[in-house]
C-alpha positions in Angstrom: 33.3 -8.5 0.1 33.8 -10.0 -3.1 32.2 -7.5 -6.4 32.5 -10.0 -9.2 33.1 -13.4 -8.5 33.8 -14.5 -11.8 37.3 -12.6 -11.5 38.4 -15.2 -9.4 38.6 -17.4 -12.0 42.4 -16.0 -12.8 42.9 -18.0 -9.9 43.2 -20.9 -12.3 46.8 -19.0 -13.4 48.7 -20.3 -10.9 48.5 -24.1 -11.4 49.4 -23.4 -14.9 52.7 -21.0 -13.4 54.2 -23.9 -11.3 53.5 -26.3 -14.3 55.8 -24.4 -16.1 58.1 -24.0 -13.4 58.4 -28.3 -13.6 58.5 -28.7 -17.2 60.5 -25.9 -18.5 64.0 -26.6 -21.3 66.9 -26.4 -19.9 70.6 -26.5 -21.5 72.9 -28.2 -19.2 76.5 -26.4 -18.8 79.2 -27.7 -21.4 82.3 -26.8 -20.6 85.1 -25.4 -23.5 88.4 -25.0 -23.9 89.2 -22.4 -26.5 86.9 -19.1 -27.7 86.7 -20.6 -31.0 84.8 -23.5 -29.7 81.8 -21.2 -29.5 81.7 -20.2 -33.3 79.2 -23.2 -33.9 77.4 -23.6 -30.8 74.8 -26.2 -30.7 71.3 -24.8 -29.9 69.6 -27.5 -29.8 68.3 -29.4 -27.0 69.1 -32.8 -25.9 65.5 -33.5 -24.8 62.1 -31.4 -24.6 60.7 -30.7 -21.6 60.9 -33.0 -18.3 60.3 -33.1 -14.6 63.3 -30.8 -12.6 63.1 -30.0 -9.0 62.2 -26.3 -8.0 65.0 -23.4 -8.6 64.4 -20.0 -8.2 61.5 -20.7 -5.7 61.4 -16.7 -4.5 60.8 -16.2 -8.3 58.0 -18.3 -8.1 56.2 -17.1 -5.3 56.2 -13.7 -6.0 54.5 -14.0 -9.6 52.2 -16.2 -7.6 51.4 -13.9 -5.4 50.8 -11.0 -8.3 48.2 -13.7 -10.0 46.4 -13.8 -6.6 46.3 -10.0 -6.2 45.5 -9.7 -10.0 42.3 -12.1 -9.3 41.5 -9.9 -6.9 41.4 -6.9 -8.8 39.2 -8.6 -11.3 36.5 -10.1 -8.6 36.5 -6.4 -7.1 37.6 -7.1 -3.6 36.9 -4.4 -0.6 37.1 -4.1 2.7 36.7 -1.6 5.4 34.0 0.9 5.2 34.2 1.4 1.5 32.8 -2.1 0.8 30.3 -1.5 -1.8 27.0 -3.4 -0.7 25.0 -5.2 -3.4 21.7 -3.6 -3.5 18.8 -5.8 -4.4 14.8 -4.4 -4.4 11.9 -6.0 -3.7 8.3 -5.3 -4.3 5.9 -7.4 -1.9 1.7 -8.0 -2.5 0.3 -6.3 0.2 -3.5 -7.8 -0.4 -5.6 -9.4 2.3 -5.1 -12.6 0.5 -1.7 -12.7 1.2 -3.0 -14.1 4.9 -4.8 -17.0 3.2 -3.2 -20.3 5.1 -2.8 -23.5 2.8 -1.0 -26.5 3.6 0.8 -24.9 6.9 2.0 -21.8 5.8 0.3 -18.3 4.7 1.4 -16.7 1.8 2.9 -13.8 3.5 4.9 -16.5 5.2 6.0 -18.2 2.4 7.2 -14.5 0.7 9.0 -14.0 3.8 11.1 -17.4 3.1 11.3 -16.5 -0.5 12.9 -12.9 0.3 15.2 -14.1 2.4 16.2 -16.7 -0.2 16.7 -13.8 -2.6 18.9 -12.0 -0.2 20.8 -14.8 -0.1 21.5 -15.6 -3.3 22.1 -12.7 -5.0 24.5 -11.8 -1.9 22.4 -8.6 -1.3 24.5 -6.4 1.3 21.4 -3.8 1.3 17.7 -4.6 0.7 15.2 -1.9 -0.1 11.3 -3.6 0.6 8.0 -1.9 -0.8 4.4 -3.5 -0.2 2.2 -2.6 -3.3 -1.0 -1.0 -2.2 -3.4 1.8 -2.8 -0.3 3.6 -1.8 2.7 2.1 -2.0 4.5 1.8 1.4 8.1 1.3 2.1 8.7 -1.8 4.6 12.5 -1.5 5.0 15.0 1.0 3.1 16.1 2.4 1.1 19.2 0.4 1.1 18.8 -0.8 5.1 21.5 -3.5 5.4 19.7 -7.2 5.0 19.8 -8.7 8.5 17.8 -5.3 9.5 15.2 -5.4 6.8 14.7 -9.1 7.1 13.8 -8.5 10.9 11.5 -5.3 9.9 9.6 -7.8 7.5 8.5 -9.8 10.3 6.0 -7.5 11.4 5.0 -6.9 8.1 0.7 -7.7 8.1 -0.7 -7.4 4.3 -4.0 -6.2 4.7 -4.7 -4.4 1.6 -7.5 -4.4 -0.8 -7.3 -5.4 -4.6 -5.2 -2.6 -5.9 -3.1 -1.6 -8.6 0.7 -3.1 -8.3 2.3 -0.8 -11.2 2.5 2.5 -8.9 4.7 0.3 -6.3 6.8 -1.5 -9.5 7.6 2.5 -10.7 8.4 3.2 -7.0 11.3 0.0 -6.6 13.0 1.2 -10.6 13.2 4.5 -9.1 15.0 3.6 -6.2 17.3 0.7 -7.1 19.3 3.2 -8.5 20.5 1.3 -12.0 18.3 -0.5 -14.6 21.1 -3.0 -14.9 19.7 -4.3 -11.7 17.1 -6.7 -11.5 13.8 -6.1 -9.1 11.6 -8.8 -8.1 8.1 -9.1 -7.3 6.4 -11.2 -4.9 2.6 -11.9 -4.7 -0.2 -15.3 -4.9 -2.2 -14.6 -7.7 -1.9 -14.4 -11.0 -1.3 -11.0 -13.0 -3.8 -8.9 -14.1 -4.0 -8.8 -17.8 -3.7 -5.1 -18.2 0.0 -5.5 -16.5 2.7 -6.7 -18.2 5.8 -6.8 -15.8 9.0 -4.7 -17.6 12.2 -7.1 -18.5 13.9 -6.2 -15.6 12.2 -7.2 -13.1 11.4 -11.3 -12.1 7.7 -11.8 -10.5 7.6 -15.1 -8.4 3.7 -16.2 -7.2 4.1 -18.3 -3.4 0.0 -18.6 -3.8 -2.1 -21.8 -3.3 -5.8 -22.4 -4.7 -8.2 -22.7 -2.2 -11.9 -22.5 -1.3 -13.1 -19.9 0.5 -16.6 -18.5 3.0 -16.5 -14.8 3.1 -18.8 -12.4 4.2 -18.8 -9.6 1.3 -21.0 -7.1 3.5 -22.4 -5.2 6.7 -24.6 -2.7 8.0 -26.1 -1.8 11.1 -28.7 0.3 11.8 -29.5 1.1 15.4 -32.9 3.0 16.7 -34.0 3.0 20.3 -32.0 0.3 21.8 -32.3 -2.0 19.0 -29.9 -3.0 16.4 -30.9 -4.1 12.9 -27.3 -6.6 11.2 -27.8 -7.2 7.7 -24.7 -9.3 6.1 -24.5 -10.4 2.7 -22.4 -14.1 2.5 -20.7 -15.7 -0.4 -19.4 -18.5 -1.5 -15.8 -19.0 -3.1 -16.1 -23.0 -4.0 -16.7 -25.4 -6.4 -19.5 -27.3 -4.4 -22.7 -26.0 -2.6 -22.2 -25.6 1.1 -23.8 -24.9 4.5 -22.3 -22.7 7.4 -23.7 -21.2 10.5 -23.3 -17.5 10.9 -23.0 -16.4 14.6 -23.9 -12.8 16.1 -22.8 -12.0 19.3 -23.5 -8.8 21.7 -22.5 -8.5 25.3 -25.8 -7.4 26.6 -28.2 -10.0 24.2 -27.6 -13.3 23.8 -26.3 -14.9 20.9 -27.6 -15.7 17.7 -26.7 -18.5 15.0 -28.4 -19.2 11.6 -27.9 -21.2 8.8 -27.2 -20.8 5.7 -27.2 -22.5 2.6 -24.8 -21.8 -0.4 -24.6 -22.8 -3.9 -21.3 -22.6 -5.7 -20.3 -19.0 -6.1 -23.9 -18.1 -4.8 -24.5 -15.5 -1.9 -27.4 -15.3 0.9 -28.4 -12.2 2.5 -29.2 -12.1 6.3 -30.9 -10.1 8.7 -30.7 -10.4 12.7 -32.3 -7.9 15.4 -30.8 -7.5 18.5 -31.3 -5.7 21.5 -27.8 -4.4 21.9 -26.1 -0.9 22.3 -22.5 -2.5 22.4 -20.2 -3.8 19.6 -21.6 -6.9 17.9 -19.1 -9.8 16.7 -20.3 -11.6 13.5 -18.7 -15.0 12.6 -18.0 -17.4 10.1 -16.4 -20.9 10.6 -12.3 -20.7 10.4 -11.3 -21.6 6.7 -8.5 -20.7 4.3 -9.1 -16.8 5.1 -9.9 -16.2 8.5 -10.0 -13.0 7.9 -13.0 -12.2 5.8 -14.9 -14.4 8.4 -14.8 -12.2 11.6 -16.4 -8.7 11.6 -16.8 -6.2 14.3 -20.0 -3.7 13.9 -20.3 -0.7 16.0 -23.1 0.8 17.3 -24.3 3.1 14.4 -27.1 5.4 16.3 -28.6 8.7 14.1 -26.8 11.5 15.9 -29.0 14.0 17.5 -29.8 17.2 15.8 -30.7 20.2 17.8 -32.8 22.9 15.7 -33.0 26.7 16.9 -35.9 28.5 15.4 -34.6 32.4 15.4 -37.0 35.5 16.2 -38.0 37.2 13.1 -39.3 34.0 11.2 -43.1 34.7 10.2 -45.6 32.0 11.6 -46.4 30.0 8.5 -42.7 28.8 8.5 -42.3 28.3 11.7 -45.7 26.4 11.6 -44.1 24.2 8.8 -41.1 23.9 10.5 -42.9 22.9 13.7 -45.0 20.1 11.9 -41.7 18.5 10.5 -39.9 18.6 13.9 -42.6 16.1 15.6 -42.1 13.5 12.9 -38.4 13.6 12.1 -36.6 11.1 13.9 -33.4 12.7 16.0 -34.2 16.0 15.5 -35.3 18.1 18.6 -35.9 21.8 19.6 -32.8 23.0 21.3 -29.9 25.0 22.7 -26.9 25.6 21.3 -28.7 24.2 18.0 -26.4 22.9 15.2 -28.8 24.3 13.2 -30.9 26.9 13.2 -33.4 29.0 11.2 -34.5 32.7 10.3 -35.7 34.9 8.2 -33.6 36.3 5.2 -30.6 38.5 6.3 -30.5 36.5 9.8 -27.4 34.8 10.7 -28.9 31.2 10.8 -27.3 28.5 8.5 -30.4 28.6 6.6 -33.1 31.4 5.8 -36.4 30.9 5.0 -38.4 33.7 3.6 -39.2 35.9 0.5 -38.4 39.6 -0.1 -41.1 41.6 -2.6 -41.9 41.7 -5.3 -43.0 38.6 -5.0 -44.2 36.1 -8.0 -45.8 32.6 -7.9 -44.1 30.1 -10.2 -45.7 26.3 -11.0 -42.7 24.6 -12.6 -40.9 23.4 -14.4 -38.1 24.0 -11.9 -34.2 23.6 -12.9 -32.6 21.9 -10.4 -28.8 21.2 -10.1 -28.6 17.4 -10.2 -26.9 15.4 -7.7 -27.0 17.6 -5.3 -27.7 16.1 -2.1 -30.0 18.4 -0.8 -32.3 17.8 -3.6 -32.3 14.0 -3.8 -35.3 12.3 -3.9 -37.1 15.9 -4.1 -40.0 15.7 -6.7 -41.6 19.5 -7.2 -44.6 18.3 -9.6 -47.7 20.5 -9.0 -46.2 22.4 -6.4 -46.4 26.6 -6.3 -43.5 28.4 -5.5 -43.5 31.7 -4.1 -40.6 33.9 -4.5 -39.2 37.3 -4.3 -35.4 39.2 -4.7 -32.6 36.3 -5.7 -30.9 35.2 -2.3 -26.9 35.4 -2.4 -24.8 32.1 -3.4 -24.6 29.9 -5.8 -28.3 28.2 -7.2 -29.3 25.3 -6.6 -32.8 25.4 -8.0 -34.1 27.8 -10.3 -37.3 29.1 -12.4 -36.3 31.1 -15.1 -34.1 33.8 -14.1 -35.4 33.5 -10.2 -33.3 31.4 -8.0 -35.1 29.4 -5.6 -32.8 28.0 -3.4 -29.0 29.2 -3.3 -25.9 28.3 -1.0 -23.1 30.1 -0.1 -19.7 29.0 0.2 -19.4 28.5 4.0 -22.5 26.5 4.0 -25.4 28.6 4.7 -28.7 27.7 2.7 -31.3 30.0 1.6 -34.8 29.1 0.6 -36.5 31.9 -1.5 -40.2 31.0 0.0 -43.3 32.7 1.0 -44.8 29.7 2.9 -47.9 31.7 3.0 -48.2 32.0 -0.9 -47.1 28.6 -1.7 -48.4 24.6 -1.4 -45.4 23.2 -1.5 -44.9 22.6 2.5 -48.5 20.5 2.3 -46.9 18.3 -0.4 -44.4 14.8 0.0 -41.8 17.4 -1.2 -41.2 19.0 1.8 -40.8 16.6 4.3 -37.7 15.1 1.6 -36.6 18.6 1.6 -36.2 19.7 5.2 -34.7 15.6 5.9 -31.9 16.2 3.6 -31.9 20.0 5.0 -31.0 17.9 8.4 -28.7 14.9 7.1 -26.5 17.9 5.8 -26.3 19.3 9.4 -25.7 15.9 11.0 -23.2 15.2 8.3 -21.3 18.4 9.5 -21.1 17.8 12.7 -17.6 17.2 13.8 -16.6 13.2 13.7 -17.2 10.1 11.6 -20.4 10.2 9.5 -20.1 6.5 9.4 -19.2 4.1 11.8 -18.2 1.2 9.0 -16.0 1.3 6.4 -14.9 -1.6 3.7 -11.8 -2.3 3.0 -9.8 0.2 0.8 -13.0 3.0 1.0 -12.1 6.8 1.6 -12.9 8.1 5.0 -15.2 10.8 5.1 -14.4 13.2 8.5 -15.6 16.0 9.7 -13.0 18.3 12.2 -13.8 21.8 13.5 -10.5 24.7 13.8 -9.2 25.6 16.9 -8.3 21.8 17.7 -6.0 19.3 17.2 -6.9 16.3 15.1 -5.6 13.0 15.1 -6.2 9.2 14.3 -5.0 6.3 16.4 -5.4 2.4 15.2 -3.5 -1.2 14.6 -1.1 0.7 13.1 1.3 2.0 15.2 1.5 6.2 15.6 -0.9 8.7 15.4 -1.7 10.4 12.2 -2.7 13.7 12.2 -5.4 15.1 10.5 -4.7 18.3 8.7 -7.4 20.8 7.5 -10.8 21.5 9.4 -14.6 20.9 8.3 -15.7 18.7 6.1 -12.8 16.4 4.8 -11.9 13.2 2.5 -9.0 11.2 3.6 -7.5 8.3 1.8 -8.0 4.6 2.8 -6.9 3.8 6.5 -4.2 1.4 6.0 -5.1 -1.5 8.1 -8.6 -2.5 9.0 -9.6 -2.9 12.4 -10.8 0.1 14.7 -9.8 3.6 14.3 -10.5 6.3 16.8 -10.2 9.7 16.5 -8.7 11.7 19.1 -9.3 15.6 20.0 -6.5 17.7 21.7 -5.4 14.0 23.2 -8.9 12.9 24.7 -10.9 10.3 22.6 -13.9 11.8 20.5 -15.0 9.4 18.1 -14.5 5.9 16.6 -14.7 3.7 13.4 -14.5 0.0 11.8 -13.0 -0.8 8.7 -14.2 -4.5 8.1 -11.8 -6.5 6.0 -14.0 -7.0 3.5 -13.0 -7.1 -0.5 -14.5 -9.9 -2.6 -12.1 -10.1 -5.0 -9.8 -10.6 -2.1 -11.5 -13.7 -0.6 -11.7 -16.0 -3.9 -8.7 -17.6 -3.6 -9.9 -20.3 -6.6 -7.4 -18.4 -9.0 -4.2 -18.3 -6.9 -1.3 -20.4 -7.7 2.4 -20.5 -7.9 4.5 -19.8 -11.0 7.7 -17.8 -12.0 8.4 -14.7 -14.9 12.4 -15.2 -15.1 13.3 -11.9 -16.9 15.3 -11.8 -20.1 18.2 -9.3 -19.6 21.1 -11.2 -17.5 21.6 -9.9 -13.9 24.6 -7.3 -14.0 25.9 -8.3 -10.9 26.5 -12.0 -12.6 29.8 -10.7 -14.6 32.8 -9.1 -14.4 31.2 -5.5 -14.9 30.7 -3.2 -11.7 28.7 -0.2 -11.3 31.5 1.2 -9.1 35.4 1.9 -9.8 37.5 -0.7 -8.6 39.9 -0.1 -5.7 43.4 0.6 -7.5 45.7 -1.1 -4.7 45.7 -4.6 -6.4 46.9 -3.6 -9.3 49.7 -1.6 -7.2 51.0 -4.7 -5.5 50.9 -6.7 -8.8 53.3 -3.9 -9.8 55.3 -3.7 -7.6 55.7 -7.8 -7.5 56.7 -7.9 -11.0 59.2 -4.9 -10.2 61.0 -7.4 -7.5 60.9 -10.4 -9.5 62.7 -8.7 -12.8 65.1 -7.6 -10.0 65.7 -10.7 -8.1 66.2 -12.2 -11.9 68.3 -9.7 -13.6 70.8 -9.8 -10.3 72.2 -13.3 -10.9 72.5 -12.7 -15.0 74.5 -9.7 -14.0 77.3 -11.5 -11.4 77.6 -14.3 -14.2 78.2 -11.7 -16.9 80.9 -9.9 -14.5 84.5 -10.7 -15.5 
C-alpha cells in the first residue's frame, strides 16, 4: 500500500540518470612517449558533451535501482500485516427524510453512492460510519476495513426524527484519531443556522426539493367496541391540493374521505369505526411514503379493580360507592390494583381523619402540577381534618396537610367525609378520576399504545421479572429498573412489543410522524469544502516509515562505489 503518493515523484530521477549516462565528457586516450610530455597536459576538451553508447551498464542499474527504492521510501510503501490503512470517518443524516425518493433515487441511496465514492478516493483502507440521531449510532467501525462497512451500510434505514447533528460530529473527531484528518458529513437539507460545521470536516447535501402530503397526527380512542381516529393532515406544497385519506380495519369496512388542502394548510379528521383490531390509515404514495402510512392500535382504558378494606367508616365508603357506578373502567374487585382503608391500613390510599379534628374553608395550597390535583378546583368546599398523615404534602391549609404521599406510592387523604361537602361538589369526582388514572398508569406495561417519532417511552415493569423489548430493529433490548420508568426514544418506528420472562405482554406503535421531517420544500444539494488541506494529500505520515528502503539504497551505493573504485585501482597498479 502506497502512504504518500507524492513520493513517487523521485521516480522522475531516473530519466534524468541515464541522460547523463548518454551525454557525459569524455577525454579520449592520448598516448605519450616520455614523462615530461605530461608537465603541460591539455585539460581541455575537444568537444562538450555528445551521444556515446552505454559503458558501465552495472553502474547504471544499480543507482537506478537505489532511486526506485529511495521513491519508495518517500511514498511510504508497506506490505504484509503492518500496512498502515488510511482511516477515513464519516457522519451520515439519519432523519426520516433521508427516505424521500426524487428523480429515481432516495437520499439515503444517493449517500450510499457518495460514501463509497469517498472511500474511493481518498483510498480509505478502514472506514468508521456514524448516523447522527437523538443518539448517535455507530453503523460500521471503528476502523472496520471498507469492503465490510460498505456492505453493513446497506442495511442502513434512516428513520430518525429532526435532531441535533453536533453530538454525532463530536463522536467522528473523537474517533478518527488525528485532527489532521478530514471527516465528512452527509445529509439533504440545509444546515441549521445555530451549526457551524468545524474546518475539518467537509459536509456534502445529496437532497432534492420536493412537495410533500403528510399526516402530522393520530389518536385513537376506543370504548365499547368502537374506535374513535382523529388525524391531523398537512400540506408541504406550493399549490392547494386534494387527497383521499383511507381507513381500514379487518372487521369494518373501509373508509375514504376527502380532503381539501391549501398550500401549507392542514385539515383535521375524524372517523368512527366499529373495530377492535389494528386500523391502517393512508395517504396517496408521494415523495415520502413514509409519513403517509400509519398503523393505530387498539387503545382500550385498562380495567381498574378497586378493593374497599374493612375498617373504612360508611360515609366514605358511600362516596366511594357513588363514584364507582359512574367512572368508566373501574369495577369492584379481587385482587384490586387498588384499594382503600382507613388511616394506618395497608391500602395504597387511606381515607379518614384522626382527632382533633378542625374544619377548614380554603384557601388551600396545593402543589402545582401535580397530576393528582389537575383540574381539581376546591372553591367553597369544607375540609375536615385531623393529625398530619405521613409523606410528603401535596395540599395544605396552614400548617395542616391535607393530602400527603409517600415515597412508594401510597396516598393519604386527611378527610372526615362526615364533616365535610367536598364529596357533594364537581371536585370530587376530578379527584378520585385522577386518584384512578394514577393506578392505571401503574400498572405494569405501556400507558400508551402510540408514540410519535423521537417521543420518550413511558413503561411501567414490576420486580421479580425479566423485561425486555423486541421490534424492527434486530435484538432484544432489555429493560433495566422496575416500576414506573422513562426510556429514551425507540430507535426505529414501527411496532414494539414488550416481552415478560420470554412470553409477550404488551405492545406499542411509534408512527413515523415528524413535521419538520416531511417538508421537503428546503432540501437541496450543495458542498462546504473545508479549508485546512487533507494530510494524507503530502508527503507527511502520521506513522514512522518502514526503514528497509533506505537500507537497500545503502547498501546499492555501497556496491556501486565498489564496482567503480575496482577498475581505477587495476589501472593505477604498476
Amino acid at each position: 500500500m502506497i502512504g504518500a503518493p507524492l513520493g513517487l515523484l523521485a521516480l522522475l530521477a531516473v530519466p534524468a540518470l541515464v541522460a547523463a549516462y548518454f551525454l557525459r565528457r569524455r577525454q579520449p586516450p592520448r598516448p605519450v612517449s616520455a614523462l615530461f610530455l605530461w608537465r603541460t597536459p591539455d585539460q581541455r576538451a575537444e568537444a562538450g558533451p555528445r551521444l556515446n553508447r552505454f559503458s558501465r551498464e552495472r553502474s547504471l542499474a544499480l543507482e537506478t535501482l537505489a532511486v526506485l527504492f529511495a521513491a519508495l521510501f518517500l511514498a511510504d510503501v508497506r506490505c504484509g500485516e503492518n500496512v498502515p490503512r488510511q482511516h477515513v470517518v464519516i457522519v451520515v443524516d439519519g432523519s426520516l427524510s433521508m427516505n424521500a425518493r426524487t428523480g429515481g433515487s432516495t437520499a439515503a441511496e444517493r449517500a450510499k453512492t457518495e460514501i463509497a465514492a469517498i472511500a474511493r478516493a481518498q483510498n480509505a483502507g478502514v472506514l468508521t460510519l456514524i448516523e447522527s440521531g437523538v443518539k448517535p449510532t455507530l453503523l460500521a467501525g471503528p476502523q472496520l476495513e471498507r469492503d465490510r462497512a460498505l456492505s453493513a451500510l446497506e442495511q442502513w434505514r434512516p428513520a430518525q426524527p429532526a435532531h441535533d447533528v453536533a453530538p454525532a460530529l463530536t463522536l467522528a473527531r473523537e474517533l478518527s484519531g488525528s485532527s489532521e484528518h478530514h471527516l465528512y458529513f452527509i445529509t439533504d437539507g440545509p444546515l441549521p443556522d445555530s451549526l457551524a460545521l468545524p474546518p475539518t470536516i467537509e459536509g456534502r447535501s445529496v437532497g432534492k426539493a420536493a412537495d410533500n402530503v403528510a399526516f402530522l397526527s393520530a389518536q385513537r380512542r376506543d370504548e365499547n367496541g368502537f374506535a374513535q381516529v382523529t388525524v391531523r393532515v398537512g400540506n408541504f406544497g406550493a399549490t392547494a391540493i386534494e387527497v383521499p385519506v383511507r381507513f381500514a380495519a379487518s372487521d369494518d369496512a373501509p373508509q375514504t374521505q376527502q380532503v381539501k388542502l391549501q398550500p401549507s394548510g392542514t385539515a383535521v379528521l375524524r372517523v368512527g369505526l366499529e373495530s377492535t383490531q389494528p386500523i391502517e390509515l393512508s395517504l396517496p404514495d408521494d415523495a415520502l411514503p413514509e409519513d403517509g402510512h400509519l398503523t393505530l392500535l387498539p387503545a382500550p382504558l385498562a380495567e381498574v379493580t378497586v378493593s374497599l378494606l374493612d375498617g373504612l367508616d360508611a360515609p366514605a365508603q358511600q362516596a366511594w360507592r357513588r363514584f364507582l357506578t359512574v367512572a368508566a373502567g373501574v369495577k369492584l374487585d379481587s385482587p384490586a390494583l387498588l384499594t382503600i382503608g382507613a388511616p394506618g391500613s395497608s391500602a395504597n390510599l387511606t381515607l379518614g381523619a384522626q382527632p382533633p379534628l378542625q374544619s377548614f374553608v380554603g384557601p388551600f395550597f396545593a402543589q402545582k402540577g401535580h397530576a393528582l390535583l389537575d383540574d381539581v378546583q376546591l372553591g367553597g368546599v369544607v375540609w375536615t381534618a385531623g393529625l398530619n398523615p405521613p409523606g410528603r404534602a401535596l395540599m395544605s391549609a396552614g400548617e395542616v396537610v391535607l393530602i400527603s404521599e409517600e415515597d412508594d406510592g401510597v396516598l393519604h387523604f386527611n378527610l372526615d367525609v362526615a364533616r365535610s361537602n367536598v364529596q357533594r361538589t364537581v371536585a370530587w369526582p376530578v379527584l378520585l378520576g385522577n386518584v384512578v388514572r394514577q393506578a392505571r398508569l401503574s400498572s405494569p406495561g405501556f400507558p400508551r399504545k402510540h408514540l410519535m417519532l423521537g417521543e420518550d417511552t413511558p413503561l411501567v415493569v414490576s420486580a421479580g421479572s425479566t423485561w425486555e423489548l423486541t421490534g424492527p430493529v434486530k435484538g432484544a433490548r432489555p429493560v433495566m429498573g422496575s416500576g414506573v420508568l422513562t426510556l429514551p426514544p425507540l430507535p426505529a418506528p414501527g411496532t414494539w412489543s414488550l416481552r415478560r420472562d420470554g412470553k409477550p405482554f404488551d405492545t406499542l406503535v411509534v408512527l413515523p410522524l415528524d413535521p419538520r421531517e416531511s417538508d421537503l420544500r428546503d432540501r437541496g444539494q450543495w458542498e462546504l469544502v473545508p479549508q485546512q488541506p487533507q494530510a494524507f494529500a503530502s508527503l507527511a505520515t502520521t506513522h514512522p516509515r518502514p526503514w528497509w528502503p533506505l537500507a537497500v539504497v545503502l547498501a546499492l551505493v555501497l556496491l556501486d562505489f565498489w564496482l567503480t573504485a575496482a577498475p581505477r585501482k587495476r589501472e593505477a597498479a604498476p
